[in-house]
C-alpha positions in Angstrom: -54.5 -22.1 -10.8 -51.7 -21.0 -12.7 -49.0 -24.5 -12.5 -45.1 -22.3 -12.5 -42.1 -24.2 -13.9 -38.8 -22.8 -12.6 -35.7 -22.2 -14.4 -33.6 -25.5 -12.7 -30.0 -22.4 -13.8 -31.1 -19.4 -11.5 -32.4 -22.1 -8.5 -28.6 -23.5 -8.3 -27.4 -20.1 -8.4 -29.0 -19.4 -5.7 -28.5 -22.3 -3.9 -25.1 -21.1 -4.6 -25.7 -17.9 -3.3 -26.6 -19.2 -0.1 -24.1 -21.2 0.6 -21.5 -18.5 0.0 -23.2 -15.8 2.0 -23.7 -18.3 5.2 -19.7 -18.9 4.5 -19.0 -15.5 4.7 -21.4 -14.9 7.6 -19.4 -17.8 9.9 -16.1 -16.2 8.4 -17.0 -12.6 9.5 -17.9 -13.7 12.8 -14.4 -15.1 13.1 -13.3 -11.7 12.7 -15.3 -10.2 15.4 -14.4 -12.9 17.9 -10.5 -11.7 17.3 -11.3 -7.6 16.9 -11.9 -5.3 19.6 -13.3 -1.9 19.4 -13.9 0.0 16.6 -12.6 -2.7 14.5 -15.2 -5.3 15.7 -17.9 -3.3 15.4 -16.7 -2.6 11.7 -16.7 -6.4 10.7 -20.1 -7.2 12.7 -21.8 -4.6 10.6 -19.7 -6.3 7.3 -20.7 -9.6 8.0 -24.4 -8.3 8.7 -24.8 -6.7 5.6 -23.0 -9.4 3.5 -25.3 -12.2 5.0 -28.4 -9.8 4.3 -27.3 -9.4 1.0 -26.6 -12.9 0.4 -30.0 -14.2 1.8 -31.8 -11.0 0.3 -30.5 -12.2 -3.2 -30.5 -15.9 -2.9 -34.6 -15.0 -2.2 -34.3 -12.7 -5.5 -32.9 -15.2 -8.0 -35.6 -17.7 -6.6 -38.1 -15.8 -7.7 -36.6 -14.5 -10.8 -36.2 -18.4 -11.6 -39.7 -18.6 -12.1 -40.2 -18.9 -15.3 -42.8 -16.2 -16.0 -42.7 -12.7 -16.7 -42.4 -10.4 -13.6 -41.9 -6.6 -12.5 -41.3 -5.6 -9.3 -41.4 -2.7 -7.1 -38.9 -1.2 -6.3 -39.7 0.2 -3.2 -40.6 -2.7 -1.6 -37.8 -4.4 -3.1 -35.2 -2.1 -1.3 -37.3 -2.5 1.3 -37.1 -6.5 1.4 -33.3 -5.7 1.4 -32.7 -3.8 3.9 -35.2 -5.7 6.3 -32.7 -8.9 6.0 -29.7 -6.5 6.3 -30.9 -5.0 9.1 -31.9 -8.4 11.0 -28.5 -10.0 10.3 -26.8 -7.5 11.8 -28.4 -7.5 15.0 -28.7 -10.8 15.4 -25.2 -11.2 14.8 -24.5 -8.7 17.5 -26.0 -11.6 20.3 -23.1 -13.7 19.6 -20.7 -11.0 20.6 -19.0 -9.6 23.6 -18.0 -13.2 25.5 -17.0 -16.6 25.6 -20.3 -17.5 26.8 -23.5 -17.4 24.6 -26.6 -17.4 27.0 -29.7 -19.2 26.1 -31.6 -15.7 26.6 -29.3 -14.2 23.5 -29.7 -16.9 21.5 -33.4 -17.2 22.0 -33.8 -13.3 21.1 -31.1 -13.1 18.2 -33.0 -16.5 16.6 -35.9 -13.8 17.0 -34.7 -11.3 15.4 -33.2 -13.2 12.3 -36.2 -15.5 11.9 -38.1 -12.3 11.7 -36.5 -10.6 9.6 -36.1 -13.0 6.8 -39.8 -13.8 7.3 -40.2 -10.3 6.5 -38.0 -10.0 3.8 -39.6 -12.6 1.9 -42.7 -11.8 2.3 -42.2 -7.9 1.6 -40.6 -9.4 -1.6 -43.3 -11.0 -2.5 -45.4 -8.8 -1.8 -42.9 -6.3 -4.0 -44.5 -8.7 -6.7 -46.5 -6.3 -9.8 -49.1 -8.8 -10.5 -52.7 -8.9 -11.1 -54.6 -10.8 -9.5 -52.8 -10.9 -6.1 -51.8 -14.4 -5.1 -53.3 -16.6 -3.1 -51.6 -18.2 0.0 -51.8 -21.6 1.8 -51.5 -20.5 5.5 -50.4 -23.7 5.8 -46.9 -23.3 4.4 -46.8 -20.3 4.7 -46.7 -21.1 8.5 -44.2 -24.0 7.6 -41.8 -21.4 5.8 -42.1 -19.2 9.1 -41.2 -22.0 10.8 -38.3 -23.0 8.9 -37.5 -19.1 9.3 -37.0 -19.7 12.7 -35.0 -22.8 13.0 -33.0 -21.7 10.4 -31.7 -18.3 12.4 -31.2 -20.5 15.7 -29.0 -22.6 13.5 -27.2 -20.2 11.9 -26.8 -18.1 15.2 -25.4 -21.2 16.8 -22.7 -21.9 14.4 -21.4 -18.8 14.1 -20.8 -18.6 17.9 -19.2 -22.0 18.0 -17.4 -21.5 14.4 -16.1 -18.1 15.1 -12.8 -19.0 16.8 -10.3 -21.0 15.5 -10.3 -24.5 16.0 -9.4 -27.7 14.7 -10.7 -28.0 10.7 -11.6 -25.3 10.7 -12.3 -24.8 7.2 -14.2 -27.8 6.9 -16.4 -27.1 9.9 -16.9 -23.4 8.7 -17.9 -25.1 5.1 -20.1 -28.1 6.6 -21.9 -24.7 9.0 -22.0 -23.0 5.8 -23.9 -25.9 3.7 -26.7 -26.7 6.4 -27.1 -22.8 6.7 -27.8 -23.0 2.8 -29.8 -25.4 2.8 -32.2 -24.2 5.7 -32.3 -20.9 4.2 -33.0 -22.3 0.7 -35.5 -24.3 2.0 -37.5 -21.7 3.9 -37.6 -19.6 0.2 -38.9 -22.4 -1.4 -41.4 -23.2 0.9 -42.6 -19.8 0.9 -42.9 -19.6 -2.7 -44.7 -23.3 -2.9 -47.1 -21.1 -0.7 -47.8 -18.6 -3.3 -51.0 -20.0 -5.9 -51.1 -17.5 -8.7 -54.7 -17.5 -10.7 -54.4 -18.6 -14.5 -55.4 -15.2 -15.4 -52.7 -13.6 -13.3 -51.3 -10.8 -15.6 -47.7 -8.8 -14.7 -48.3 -4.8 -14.1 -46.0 -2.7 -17.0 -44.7 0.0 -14.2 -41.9 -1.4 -11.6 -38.8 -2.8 -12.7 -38.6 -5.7 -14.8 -36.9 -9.3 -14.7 -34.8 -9.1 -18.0 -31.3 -9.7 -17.1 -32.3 -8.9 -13.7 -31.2 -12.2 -12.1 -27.5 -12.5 -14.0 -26.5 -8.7 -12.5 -28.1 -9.5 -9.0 -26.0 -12.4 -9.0 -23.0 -10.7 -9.8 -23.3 -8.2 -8.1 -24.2 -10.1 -5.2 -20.9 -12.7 -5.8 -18.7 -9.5 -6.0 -19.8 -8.2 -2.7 -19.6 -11.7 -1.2 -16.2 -12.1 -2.7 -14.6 -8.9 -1.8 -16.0 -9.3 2.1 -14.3 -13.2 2.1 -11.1 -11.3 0.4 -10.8 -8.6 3.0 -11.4 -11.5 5.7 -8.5 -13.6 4.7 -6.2 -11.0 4.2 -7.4 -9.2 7.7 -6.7 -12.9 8.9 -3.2 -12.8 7.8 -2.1 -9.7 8.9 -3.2 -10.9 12.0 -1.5 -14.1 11.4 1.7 -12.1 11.0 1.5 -10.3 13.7 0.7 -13.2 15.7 4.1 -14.4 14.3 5.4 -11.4 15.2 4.2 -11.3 19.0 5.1 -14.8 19.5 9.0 -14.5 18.2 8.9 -11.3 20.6 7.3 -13.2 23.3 10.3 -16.1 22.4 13.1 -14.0 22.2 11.6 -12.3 25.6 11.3 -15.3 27.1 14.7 -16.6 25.9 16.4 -13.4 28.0 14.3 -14.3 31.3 15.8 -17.9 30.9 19.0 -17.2 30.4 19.5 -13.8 32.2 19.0 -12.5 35.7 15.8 -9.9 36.0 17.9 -7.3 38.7 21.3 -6.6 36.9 20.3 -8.0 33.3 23.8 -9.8 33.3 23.4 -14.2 32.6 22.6 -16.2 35.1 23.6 -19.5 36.0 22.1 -21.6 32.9 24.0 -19.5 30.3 26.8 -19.2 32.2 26.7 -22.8 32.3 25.7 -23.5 28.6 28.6 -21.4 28.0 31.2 -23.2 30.1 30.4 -26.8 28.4 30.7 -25.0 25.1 34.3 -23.9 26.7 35.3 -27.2 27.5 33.9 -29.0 24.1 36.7 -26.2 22.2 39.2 -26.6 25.0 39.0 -30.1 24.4 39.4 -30.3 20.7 41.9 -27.1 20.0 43.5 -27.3 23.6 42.7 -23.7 24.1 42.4 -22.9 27.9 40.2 -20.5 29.6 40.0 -18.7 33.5 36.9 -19.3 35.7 36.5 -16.5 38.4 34.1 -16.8 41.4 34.0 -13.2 42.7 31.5 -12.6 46.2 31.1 -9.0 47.7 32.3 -8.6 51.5 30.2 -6.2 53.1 26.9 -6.8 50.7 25.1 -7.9 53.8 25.8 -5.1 56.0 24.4 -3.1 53.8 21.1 -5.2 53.3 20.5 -5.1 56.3 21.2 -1.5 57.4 19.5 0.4 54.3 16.8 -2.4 53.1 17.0 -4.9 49.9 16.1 -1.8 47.3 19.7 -0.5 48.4 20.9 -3.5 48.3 19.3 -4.4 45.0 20.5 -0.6 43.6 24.2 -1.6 44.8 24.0 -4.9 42.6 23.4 -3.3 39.9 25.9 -0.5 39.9 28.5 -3.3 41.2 27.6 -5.2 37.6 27.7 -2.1 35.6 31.0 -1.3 37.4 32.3 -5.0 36.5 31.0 -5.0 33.2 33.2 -1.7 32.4 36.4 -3.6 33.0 35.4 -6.6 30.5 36.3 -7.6 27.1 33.3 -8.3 24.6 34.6 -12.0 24.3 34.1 -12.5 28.1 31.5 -13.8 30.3 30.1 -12.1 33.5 27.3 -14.0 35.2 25.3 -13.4 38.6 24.5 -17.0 40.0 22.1 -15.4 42.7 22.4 -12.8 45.8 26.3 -11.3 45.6 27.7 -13.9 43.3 29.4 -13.2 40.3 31.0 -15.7 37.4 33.6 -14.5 35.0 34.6 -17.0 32.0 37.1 -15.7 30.3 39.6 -17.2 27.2 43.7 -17.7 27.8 44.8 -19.8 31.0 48.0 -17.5 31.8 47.6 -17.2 35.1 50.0 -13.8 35.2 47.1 -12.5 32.8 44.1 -13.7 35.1 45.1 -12.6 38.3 46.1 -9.1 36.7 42.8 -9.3 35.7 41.2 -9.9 38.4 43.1 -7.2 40.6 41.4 -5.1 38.4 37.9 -6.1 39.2 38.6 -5.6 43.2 40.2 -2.3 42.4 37.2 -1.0 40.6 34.7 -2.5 43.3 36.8 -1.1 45.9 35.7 2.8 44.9 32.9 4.0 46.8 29.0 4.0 45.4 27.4 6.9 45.3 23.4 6.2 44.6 21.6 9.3 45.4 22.0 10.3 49.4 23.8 7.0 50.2 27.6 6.7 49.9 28.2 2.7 50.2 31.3 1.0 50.2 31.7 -3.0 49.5 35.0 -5.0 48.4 35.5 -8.0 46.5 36.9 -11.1 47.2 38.1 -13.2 43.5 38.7 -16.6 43.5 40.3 -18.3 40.0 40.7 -21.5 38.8 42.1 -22.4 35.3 42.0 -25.1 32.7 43.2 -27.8 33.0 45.6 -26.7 35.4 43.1 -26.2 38.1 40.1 -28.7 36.4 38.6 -30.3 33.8 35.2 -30.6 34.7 33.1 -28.0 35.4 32.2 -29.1 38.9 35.4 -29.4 39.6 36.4 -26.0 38.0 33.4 -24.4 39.7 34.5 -26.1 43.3 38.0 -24.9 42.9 37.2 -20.9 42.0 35.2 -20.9 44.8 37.6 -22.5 47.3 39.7 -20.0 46.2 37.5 -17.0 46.7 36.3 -18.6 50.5 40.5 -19.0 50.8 40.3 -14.8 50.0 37.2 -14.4 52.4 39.3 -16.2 55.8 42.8 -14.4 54.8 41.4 -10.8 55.3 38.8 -10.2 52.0 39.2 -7.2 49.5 41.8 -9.5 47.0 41.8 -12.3 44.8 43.8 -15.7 44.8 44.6 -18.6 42.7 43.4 -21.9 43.2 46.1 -24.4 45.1 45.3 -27.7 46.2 45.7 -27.1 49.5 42.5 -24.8 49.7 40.1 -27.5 48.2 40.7 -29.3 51.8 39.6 -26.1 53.3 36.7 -25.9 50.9 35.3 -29.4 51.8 35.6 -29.0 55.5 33.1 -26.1 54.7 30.9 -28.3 52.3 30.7 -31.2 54.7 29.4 -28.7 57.1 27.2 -27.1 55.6 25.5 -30.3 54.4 25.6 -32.0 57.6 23.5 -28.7 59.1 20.6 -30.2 56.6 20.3 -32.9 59.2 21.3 -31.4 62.5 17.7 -30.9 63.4 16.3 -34.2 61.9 19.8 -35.6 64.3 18.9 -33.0 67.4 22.2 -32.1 67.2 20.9 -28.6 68.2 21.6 -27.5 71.5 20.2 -23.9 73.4 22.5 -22.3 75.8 20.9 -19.7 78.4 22.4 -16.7 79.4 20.7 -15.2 82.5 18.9 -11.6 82.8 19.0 -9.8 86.1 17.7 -6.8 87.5 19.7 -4.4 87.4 20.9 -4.6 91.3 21.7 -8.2 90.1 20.1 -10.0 92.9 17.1 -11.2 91.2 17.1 -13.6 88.3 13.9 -12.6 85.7 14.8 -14.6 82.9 16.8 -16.0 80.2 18.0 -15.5 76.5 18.4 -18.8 74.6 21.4 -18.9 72.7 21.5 -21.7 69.6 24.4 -23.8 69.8 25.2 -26.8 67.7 26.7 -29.8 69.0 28.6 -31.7 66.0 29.2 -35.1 66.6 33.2 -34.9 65.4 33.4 -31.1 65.5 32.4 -30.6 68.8 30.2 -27.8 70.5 30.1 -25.1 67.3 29.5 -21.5 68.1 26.5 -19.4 65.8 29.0 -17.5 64.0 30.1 -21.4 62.6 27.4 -22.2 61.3 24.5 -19.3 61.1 25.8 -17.1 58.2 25.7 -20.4 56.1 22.1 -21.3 57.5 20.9 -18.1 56.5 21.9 -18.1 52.8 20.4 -21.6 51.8 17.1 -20.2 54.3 17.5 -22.9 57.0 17.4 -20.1 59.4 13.9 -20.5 59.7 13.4 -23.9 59.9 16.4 -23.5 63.2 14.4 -20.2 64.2 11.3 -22.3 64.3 12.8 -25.1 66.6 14.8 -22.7 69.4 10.9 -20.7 69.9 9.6 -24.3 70.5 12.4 -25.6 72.6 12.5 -22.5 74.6 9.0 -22.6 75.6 8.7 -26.1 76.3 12.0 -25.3 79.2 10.4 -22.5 80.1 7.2 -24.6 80.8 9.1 -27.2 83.0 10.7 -24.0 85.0 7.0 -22.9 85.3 6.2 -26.3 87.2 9.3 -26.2 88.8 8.2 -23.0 90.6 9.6 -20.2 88.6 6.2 -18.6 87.9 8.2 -15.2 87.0 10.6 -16.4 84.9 10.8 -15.4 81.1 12.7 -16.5 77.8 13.5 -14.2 75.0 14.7 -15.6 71.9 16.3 -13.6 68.3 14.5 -13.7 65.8 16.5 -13.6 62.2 15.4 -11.0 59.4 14.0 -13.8 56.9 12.2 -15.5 60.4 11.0 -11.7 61.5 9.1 -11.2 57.9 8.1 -14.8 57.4 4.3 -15.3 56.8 3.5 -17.9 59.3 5.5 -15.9 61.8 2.5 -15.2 63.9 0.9 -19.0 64.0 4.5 -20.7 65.0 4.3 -18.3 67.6 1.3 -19.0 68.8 1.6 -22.9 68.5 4.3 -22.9 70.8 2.7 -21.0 73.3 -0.5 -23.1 73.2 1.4 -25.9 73.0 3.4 -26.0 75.9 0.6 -23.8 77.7 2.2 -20.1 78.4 1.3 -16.8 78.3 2.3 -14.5 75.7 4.0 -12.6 78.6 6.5 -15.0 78.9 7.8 -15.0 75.5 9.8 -12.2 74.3 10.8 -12.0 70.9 14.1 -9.7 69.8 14.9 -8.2 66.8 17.8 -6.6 65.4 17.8 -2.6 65.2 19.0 -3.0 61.7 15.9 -5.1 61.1 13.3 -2.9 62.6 14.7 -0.2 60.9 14.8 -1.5 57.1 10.6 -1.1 56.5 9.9 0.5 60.0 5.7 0.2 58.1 5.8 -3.8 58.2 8.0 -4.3 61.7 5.0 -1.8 63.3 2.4 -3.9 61.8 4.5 -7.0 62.8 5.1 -6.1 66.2 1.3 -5.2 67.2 0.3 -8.9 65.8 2.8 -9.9 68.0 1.3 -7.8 70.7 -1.9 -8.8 70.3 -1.4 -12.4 72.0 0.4 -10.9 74.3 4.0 -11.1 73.4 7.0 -8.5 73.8 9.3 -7.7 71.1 12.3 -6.3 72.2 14.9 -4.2 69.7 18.1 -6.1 70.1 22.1 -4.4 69.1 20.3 -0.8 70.0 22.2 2.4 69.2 24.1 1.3 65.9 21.2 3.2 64.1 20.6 5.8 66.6 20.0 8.5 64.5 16.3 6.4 63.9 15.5 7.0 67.4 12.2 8.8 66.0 10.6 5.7 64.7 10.6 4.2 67.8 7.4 5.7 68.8 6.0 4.3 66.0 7.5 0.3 66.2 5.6 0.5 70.1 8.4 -2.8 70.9 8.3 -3.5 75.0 11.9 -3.8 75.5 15.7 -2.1 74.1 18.8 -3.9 74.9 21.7 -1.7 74.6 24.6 -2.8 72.1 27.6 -4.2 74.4 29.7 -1.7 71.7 28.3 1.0 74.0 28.6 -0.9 77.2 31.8 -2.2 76.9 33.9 1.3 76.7 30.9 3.1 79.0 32.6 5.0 81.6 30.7 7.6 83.8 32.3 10.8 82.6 32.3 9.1 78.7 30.3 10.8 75.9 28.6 7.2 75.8 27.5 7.9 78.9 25.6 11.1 77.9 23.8 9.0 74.6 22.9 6.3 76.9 21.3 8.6 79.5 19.3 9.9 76.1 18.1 6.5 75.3 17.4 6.1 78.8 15.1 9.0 79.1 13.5 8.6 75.9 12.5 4.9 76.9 11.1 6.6 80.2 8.9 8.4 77.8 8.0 5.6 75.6 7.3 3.2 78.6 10.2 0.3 77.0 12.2 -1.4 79.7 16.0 -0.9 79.2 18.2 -3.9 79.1 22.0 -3.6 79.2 24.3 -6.6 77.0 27.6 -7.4 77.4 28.4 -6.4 81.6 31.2 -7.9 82.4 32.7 -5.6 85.5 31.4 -4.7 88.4 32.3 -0.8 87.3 29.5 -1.3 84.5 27.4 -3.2 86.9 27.4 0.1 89.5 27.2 2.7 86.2 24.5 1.3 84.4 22.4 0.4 87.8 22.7 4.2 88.7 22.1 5.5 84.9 18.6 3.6 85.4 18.4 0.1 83.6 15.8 -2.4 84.4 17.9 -5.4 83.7 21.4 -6.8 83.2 22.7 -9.9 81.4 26.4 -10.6 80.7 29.7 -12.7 81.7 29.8 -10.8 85.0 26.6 -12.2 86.0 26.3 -15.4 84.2 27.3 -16.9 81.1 25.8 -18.8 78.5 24.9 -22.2 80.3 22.8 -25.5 79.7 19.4 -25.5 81.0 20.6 -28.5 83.7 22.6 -26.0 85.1 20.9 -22.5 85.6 20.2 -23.6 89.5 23.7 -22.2 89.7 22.3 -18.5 88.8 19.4 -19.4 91.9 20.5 -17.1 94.4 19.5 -19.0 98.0 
């Protein structure tokens, strides 16, 4: 046999070679993992190709480095080539497309790689012009194969878990590269140590021939390698820049949601309040004073509640855009939340502020026009200054907003400056409101029941509980005390929750008392009406204290019906559905919505004492109620009447057709210990 010596020059080089493809292989399949589209399968089918070149010459230069004379064909050569092209590529492919790489993909990719390098080789070989053909020891042969195959699962492995970026990288994509190398290196020269050539082998003159073959393969080889790496890195770094680019967008994005308020795009409390310290730090050092304005809309409410939050929300922002108008650049405007408004604004002349703030109620003052609506809302300015009025900015915060509350009880629509006598005011206000945190946990909370009657007003049919607080230095407090406060901080619910419970465990005890017939109805706020857990509170209390949903009737504002008449129809038939009546409370404000009230399918309207109250039988009153009246005949709702409180009523609205009556005339407001007085013997 013929004994070949190899040229130790051309083995590193391609030992060399290797490395560099499998580097550019794991590098490529970086780029995939971050592409999408057109763009990923561009760099698969890079990466592909440069690995096939890479392994395709590595195999070359191993057999140009042996050192005989050989010629090859070139067919098959080409052929060898494209063979490992074509299996790099689709291997590649199984490592794509998720963050997951199955054991089935990896199995059939290390398949199709170990195959086609097996090939590649061996069609090389084969590519081989020589005379006699070699001889091959299966034995390695089936080794090399082998090594083929382990190889592939190797290098398929690491290019999935290589091809995102990670910690050391580099090194971990250079390591990856060396053992992929090595294994392919090792499976060439394995296959080759296969190979026995006779000692009579003699080269064929067609084919193409080795001199100088191995340097241009080489080169060539390195230059494709190189550029691929080249266009990697710089494809990484435009994507590094952009990255850079997203993430200052993403900062400065996330910079405006911190410090400004998504609806009217105006700051919100944190700048506001960044930008008051920064206020006192220069007030402090120069002396320079500045105005602090708490401005609140009178009316915003009304108009919530009548039209729907996406009025309300559309009159915000045209109030702020209407505010922002009257400013200076060097001044502040800031939404704290709801209808609050800030204003921080330089110069402590307190001629200057309040001229300043005249302005901003004169301008809010104008009517809104947005689209069909024509809204109108004033403003109510309170103003403190520095240091006249505070030095702190609690203190200066407190004061502007004593001032404002001082605008809201002396008739709203104006502005005020702070005087110390308001801040007395102001705390009476603050105490309150914190000690309603702990009325319920104190059961300080007291229900009131007004009775119903029919409408003859000789038999008693029920009651509606009325929430009343009883303070323990303030005394019995009315709703109108303390409710509007509850429901801006959201205790509503919590107090809604406990008057459903109460009432039903009263009604319960009436039940054993004997009252069978009796019912309770209770109000129901807007934030209670659409809260999720509406439904099970509900039905808690009922199961609870053991009543039928008959007894239990729910009422609702008209207003509140009326604002998404889609959700208070879905509302009311869950309510339905265990049995419970929903009656629309304050009707006839919205009576032009009269329609929808075939739709909301409520059990009950109670007329707004508004109409009661100046109802006389020749009235135009008269004629709307006797419309509501015949339109609840046709939409099977009982009729209740509010606010009787003469007999003239009584008689009127008995022989109009009402099923029931409540008011002073026939009973007021009284603690449950004391409706045996309503009894009538």
């Amino acid at each position: 046999m013929l004994l070949v010596t190899w040229d130790s020059v051309l083995v590193g080089v391609s030992l060399i070679v290797a490395f560099i493809a499998a580097f550019t292989a794991l590098d490529t399949a970086g780029r995939v993992a971050v592409s999408q589209g057109w763009q990923a399968r561009l760099w698969l089918m890079v990466g592909g190709v440069a690995m096939g070149i890479g392994i395709w010459a590595m195999h070359f230069i191993g057999m140009l480095a042996m050192m005989m004379p050989m010629h090859y064909d070139s067919g098959l050569t080409v052929l060898s080539l494209l063979a490992a092209c074509g299996a790099c590529v689709l291997a590649f492919a199984q490592t794509q497309g998720g963050s997951r790489f199955s054991r089935r993909r990896w199995l059939s990719g290390s398949a199709m790689l170990g195959s086609g390098v097996a090939a590649m080789h061996y069609i090389g070989m084969r590519a081989l012009l020589i005379s006699p053909a070699p001889h091959w020891r299966l034995s390695l042969v089936a080794l090399s194969v082998a090594i083929a195959y382990l190889a592939s699962a190797a290098a398929l492995w690491l290019a999935f878990h290589l091809r995102q970026s990670e910690k050391n990288l580099l090194t971990m994509r250079a390591l990856g590269a060396l053992v992929m190398g090595v294994a392919i290196a090792g499976m060439h020269y394995t296959g080759m140590a296969a190979a026995q050539f006779d000692r009579h082998s003699m080269t064929l003159a067609q084919g193409v021939s080795s001199q100088g073959l191995a340097v241009w393969v080489a080169l060539v080889t390195l230059s494709i390698l190189g550029f691929t790496l080249l266009a990697s890195m710089l494809d990484a770094q435009l994507r590094a820049a952009r990255l850079a680019q997203r993430l200052k967008q993403a900062n400065q994005e996330l910079h405006q949601l911190a410090m400004h308020d998504n609806l009217t795009a105006l700051p919100n409390r944190v700048m506001l309040e960044q930008r008051l310290d920064a206020a006192l730090r220069q007030a402090s050092r120069d002396g320079a004073g500045f105005a602090l304005m708490y401005m609140d809309l009178d009316g915003f409410k009304a108009v919530n509640d009548t039209w729907g939050h996406f009025v309300g929300d559309r009159l915000l922002i045209a109030v702020a855009d209407r505010l922002r108008g009257q400013l200076d650049d060097d001044m502040l405007l800031a939404r704290l939340g709801g209808d609050e408004f800030v204003l921080l604004t330089t110069g402590n002349d307190s001629a200057r502020a309040v001229a300043l703030a005249q302005r901003l109620v004169r301008a809010i003052d104008a009517a809104f026009e947005l689209d069909r609506y024509l809204l109108r809302v004033s403003l109510s300015v309170g103003v403190a200054l520095w240091p006249q009025h505070g030095r702190s900015k609690q203190e200066l915060m407190f004061n502007a907003d004593s001032a404002m509350y001082h605008v809201k009880y002396s008739g709203r629509n104006g502005c005020c400056l702070f005087e110390p006598a308001m801040s007395a005011s102001a705390q009476h206000q603050l105490a309150l409101a914190n000690d309603l945190w702990q009325a319920l946990e104190r059961q300080e909370m007291r229900l009131f029941y007004q009775p119903k009657f029919r409408s003859s007003g000789s038999e008693l049919i029920g009651f509606e509980a009325l929430l009343r607080w009883q303070h323990p230095t303030r005394g019995l407090l009315m709703p109108d005390i303390f409710l509007p406060r509850a429901e801006k901080t959201g205790q509503i619910v919590a107090l809604g929750n406990w008057v459903i419970n109460e009432a039903c465990r009263q009604l319960k005890q009436w039940h054993s008392d004997g009252h069978e017939h009796w019912t309770v109805s209770v109000n129901l706020s807007a934030l209670q009406f659409h809260q999720r857990d509406l439904l099970e509170t509900v039905r808690q209390a009922l199961l609870c204290h053991q009543l039928p949903g008959g007894a239990l009737t729910l009422e609702i504002a008209e207003t509140v019906a009326m604002r998404d008449p889609q959700f208070s129809q879905q509302r009311i038939s869950e309510l339905q559905k265990i049995q419970v009546s929903v009656a629309i409370d304050n009707f006839g404000i919205g009576y032009a919505n009269l329609l929808h009230l075939k739709h909301l399918d409520a059990s009950e309207l109670k007329i707004d004492r508004s109409f009661i109250n100046s109802l006389r039988a020749d009235s135009e009153d008269a004629t709307v109620v006797s419309a509501m009246l015949a339109l609840a005949q046709t939409l099977n709702l009982r009729m209740v009447a509010e606010g009787v409180e003469t007999e003239e009523q009584q008689t009127l609205l008995t022989r109009l057709g009402f099923d029931a009556l409540q008011g002073y005339l026939l009973g007021k407001p009284t603690p449950a210990d004391r409706v045996g007085d309503f009894i009538v013997s």
